[in-house]
C-alpha positions in Angstrom: 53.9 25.7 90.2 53.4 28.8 92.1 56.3 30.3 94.1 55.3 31.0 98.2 55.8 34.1 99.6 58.8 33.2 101.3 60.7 32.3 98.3 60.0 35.6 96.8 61.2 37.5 99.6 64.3 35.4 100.2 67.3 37.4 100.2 65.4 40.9 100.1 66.2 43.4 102.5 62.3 44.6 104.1 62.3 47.2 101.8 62.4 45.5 98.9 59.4 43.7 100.0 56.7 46.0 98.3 57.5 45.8 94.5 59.4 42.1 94.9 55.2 41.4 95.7 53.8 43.3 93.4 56.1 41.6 90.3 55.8 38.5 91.8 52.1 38.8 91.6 51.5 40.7 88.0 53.9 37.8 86.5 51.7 35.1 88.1 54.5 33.7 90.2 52.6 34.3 93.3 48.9 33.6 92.8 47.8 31.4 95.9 45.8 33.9 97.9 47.2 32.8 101.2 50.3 33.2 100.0 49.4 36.6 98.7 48.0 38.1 101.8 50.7 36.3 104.1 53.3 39.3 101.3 50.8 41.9 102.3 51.2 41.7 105.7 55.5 41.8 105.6 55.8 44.0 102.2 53.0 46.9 104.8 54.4 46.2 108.0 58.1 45.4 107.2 59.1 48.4 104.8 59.8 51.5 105.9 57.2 54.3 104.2 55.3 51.8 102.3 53.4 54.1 100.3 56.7 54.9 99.1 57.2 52.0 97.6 54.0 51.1 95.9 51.5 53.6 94.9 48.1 53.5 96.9 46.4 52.1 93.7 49.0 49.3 93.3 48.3 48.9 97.5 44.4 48.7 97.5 44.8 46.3 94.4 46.8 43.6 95.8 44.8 43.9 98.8 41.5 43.6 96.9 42.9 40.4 94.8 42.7 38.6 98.4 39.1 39.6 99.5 35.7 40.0 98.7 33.7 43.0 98.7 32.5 42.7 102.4 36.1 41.6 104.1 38.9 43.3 105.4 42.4 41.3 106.0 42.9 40.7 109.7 46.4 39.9 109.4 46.8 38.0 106.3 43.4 36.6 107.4 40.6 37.6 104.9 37.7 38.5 107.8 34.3 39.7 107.6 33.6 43.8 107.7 30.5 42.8 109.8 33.2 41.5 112.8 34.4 45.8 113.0 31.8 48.5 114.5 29.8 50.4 111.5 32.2 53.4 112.3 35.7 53.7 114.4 37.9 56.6 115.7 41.4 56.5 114.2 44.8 58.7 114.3 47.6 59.5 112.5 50.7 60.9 112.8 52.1 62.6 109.8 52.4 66.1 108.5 49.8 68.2 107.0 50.8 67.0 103.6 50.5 63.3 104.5 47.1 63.8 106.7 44.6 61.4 104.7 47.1 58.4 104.0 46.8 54.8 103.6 48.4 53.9 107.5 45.8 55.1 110.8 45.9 53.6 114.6 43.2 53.2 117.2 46.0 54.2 119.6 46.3 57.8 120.0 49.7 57.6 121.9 51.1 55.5 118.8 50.2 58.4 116.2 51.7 60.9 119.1 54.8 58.4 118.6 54.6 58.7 114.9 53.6 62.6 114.6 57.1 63.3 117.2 58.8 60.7 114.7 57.8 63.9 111.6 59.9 66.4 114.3 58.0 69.6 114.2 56.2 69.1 111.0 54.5 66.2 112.7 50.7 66.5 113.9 47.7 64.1 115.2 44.9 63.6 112.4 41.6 62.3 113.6 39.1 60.4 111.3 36.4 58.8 111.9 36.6 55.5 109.3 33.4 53.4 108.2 34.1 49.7 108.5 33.8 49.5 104.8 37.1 52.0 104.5 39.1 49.5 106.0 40.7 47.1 104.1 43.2 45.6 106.7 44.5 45.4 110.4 47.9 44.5 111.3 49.3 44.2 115.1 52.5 43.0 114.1 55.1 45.3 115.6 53.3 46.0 118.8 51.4 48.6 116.4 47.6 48.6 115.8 47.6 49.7 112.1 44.7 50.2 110.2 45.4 50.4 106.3 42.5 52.7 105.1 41.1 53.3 101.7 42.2 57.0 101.8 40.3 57.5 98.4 36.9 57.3 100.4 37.9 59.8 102.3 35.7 63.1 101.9 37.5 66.4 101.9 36.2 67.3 105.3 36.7 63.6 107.1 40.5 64.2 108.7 40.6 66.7 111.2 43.5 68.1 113.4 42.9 66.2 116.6 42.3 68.2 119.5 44.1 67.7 123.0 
């Protein structure tokens, strides 16, 4: 019988979230996709620097194991691509090192937020992402994340945003 999300993260403190999913997927304790995508959504939103805690392959992997080709998870909702525009403006707050990561907002002030949050270092990125980058949305949080397939980037696609 396959464990549920919440009994895998029973006990964990948020940031224990990321790799508590990924070995409870890769040793098939977890393998309802529901319950999958519902430990997506806490391990992103909960941890703090989740790219810190699983590798952006390890990331777009368990997301992919929950959708198809032509969805995006809304939530832990898997939802069309066809439901986002072709093509949508996003920030990011991070430093220059950090500028084409996995984490983007459609809120400008919240990637102000986050760029202040990097003290000087910090800086606004701009990117305009193709729906079929995207491969979730979370608004838990009172953020309006987008998780981005950073790979697809091209070299020239994140740009210092101007004032």
């Amino acid at each position: 019988m396959s464990a549920t999300w919440a009994d895998v993260m029973s006990r964990l403190g948020r940031n224990d979230y990321p790799a508590a999913l990924a070995n409870a997927v890769a040793e098939d304790r977890l393998t309802d996709p529901a319950e999958v995508a519902a430990g997506i959504e806490d391990a992103w939103t909960m941890a703090e620097w989740p790219l810190q805690r699983l590798s952006a392959e390890i990331w777009v992997g368990l997301i992919d194991s929950v959708i198809t080709a032509d969805q995006y998870l809304h939530g832990h909702t898997p939802t069309p691509l066809a439901t986002l525009p072709k093509s949508t403006t996003l920030w990011r707050g991070a430093t220059e090192e950090h500028q084409a990561g996995m984490s983007w907002t459609d809120s400008r002030e919240q990637a102000e937020w986050f760029a202040r949050r990097q003290g000087t270092a910090g800086v606004v990125w701009e990117a305009t992402v193709l729906n079929t980058m995207v491969l979730a949305r979370f608004s838990s949080r009172s953020e309006s994340e987008w998780v981005i397939d950073a790979s697809m980037f091209a070299d020239d696609d994140v740009q210092r945003a101007t004032s």
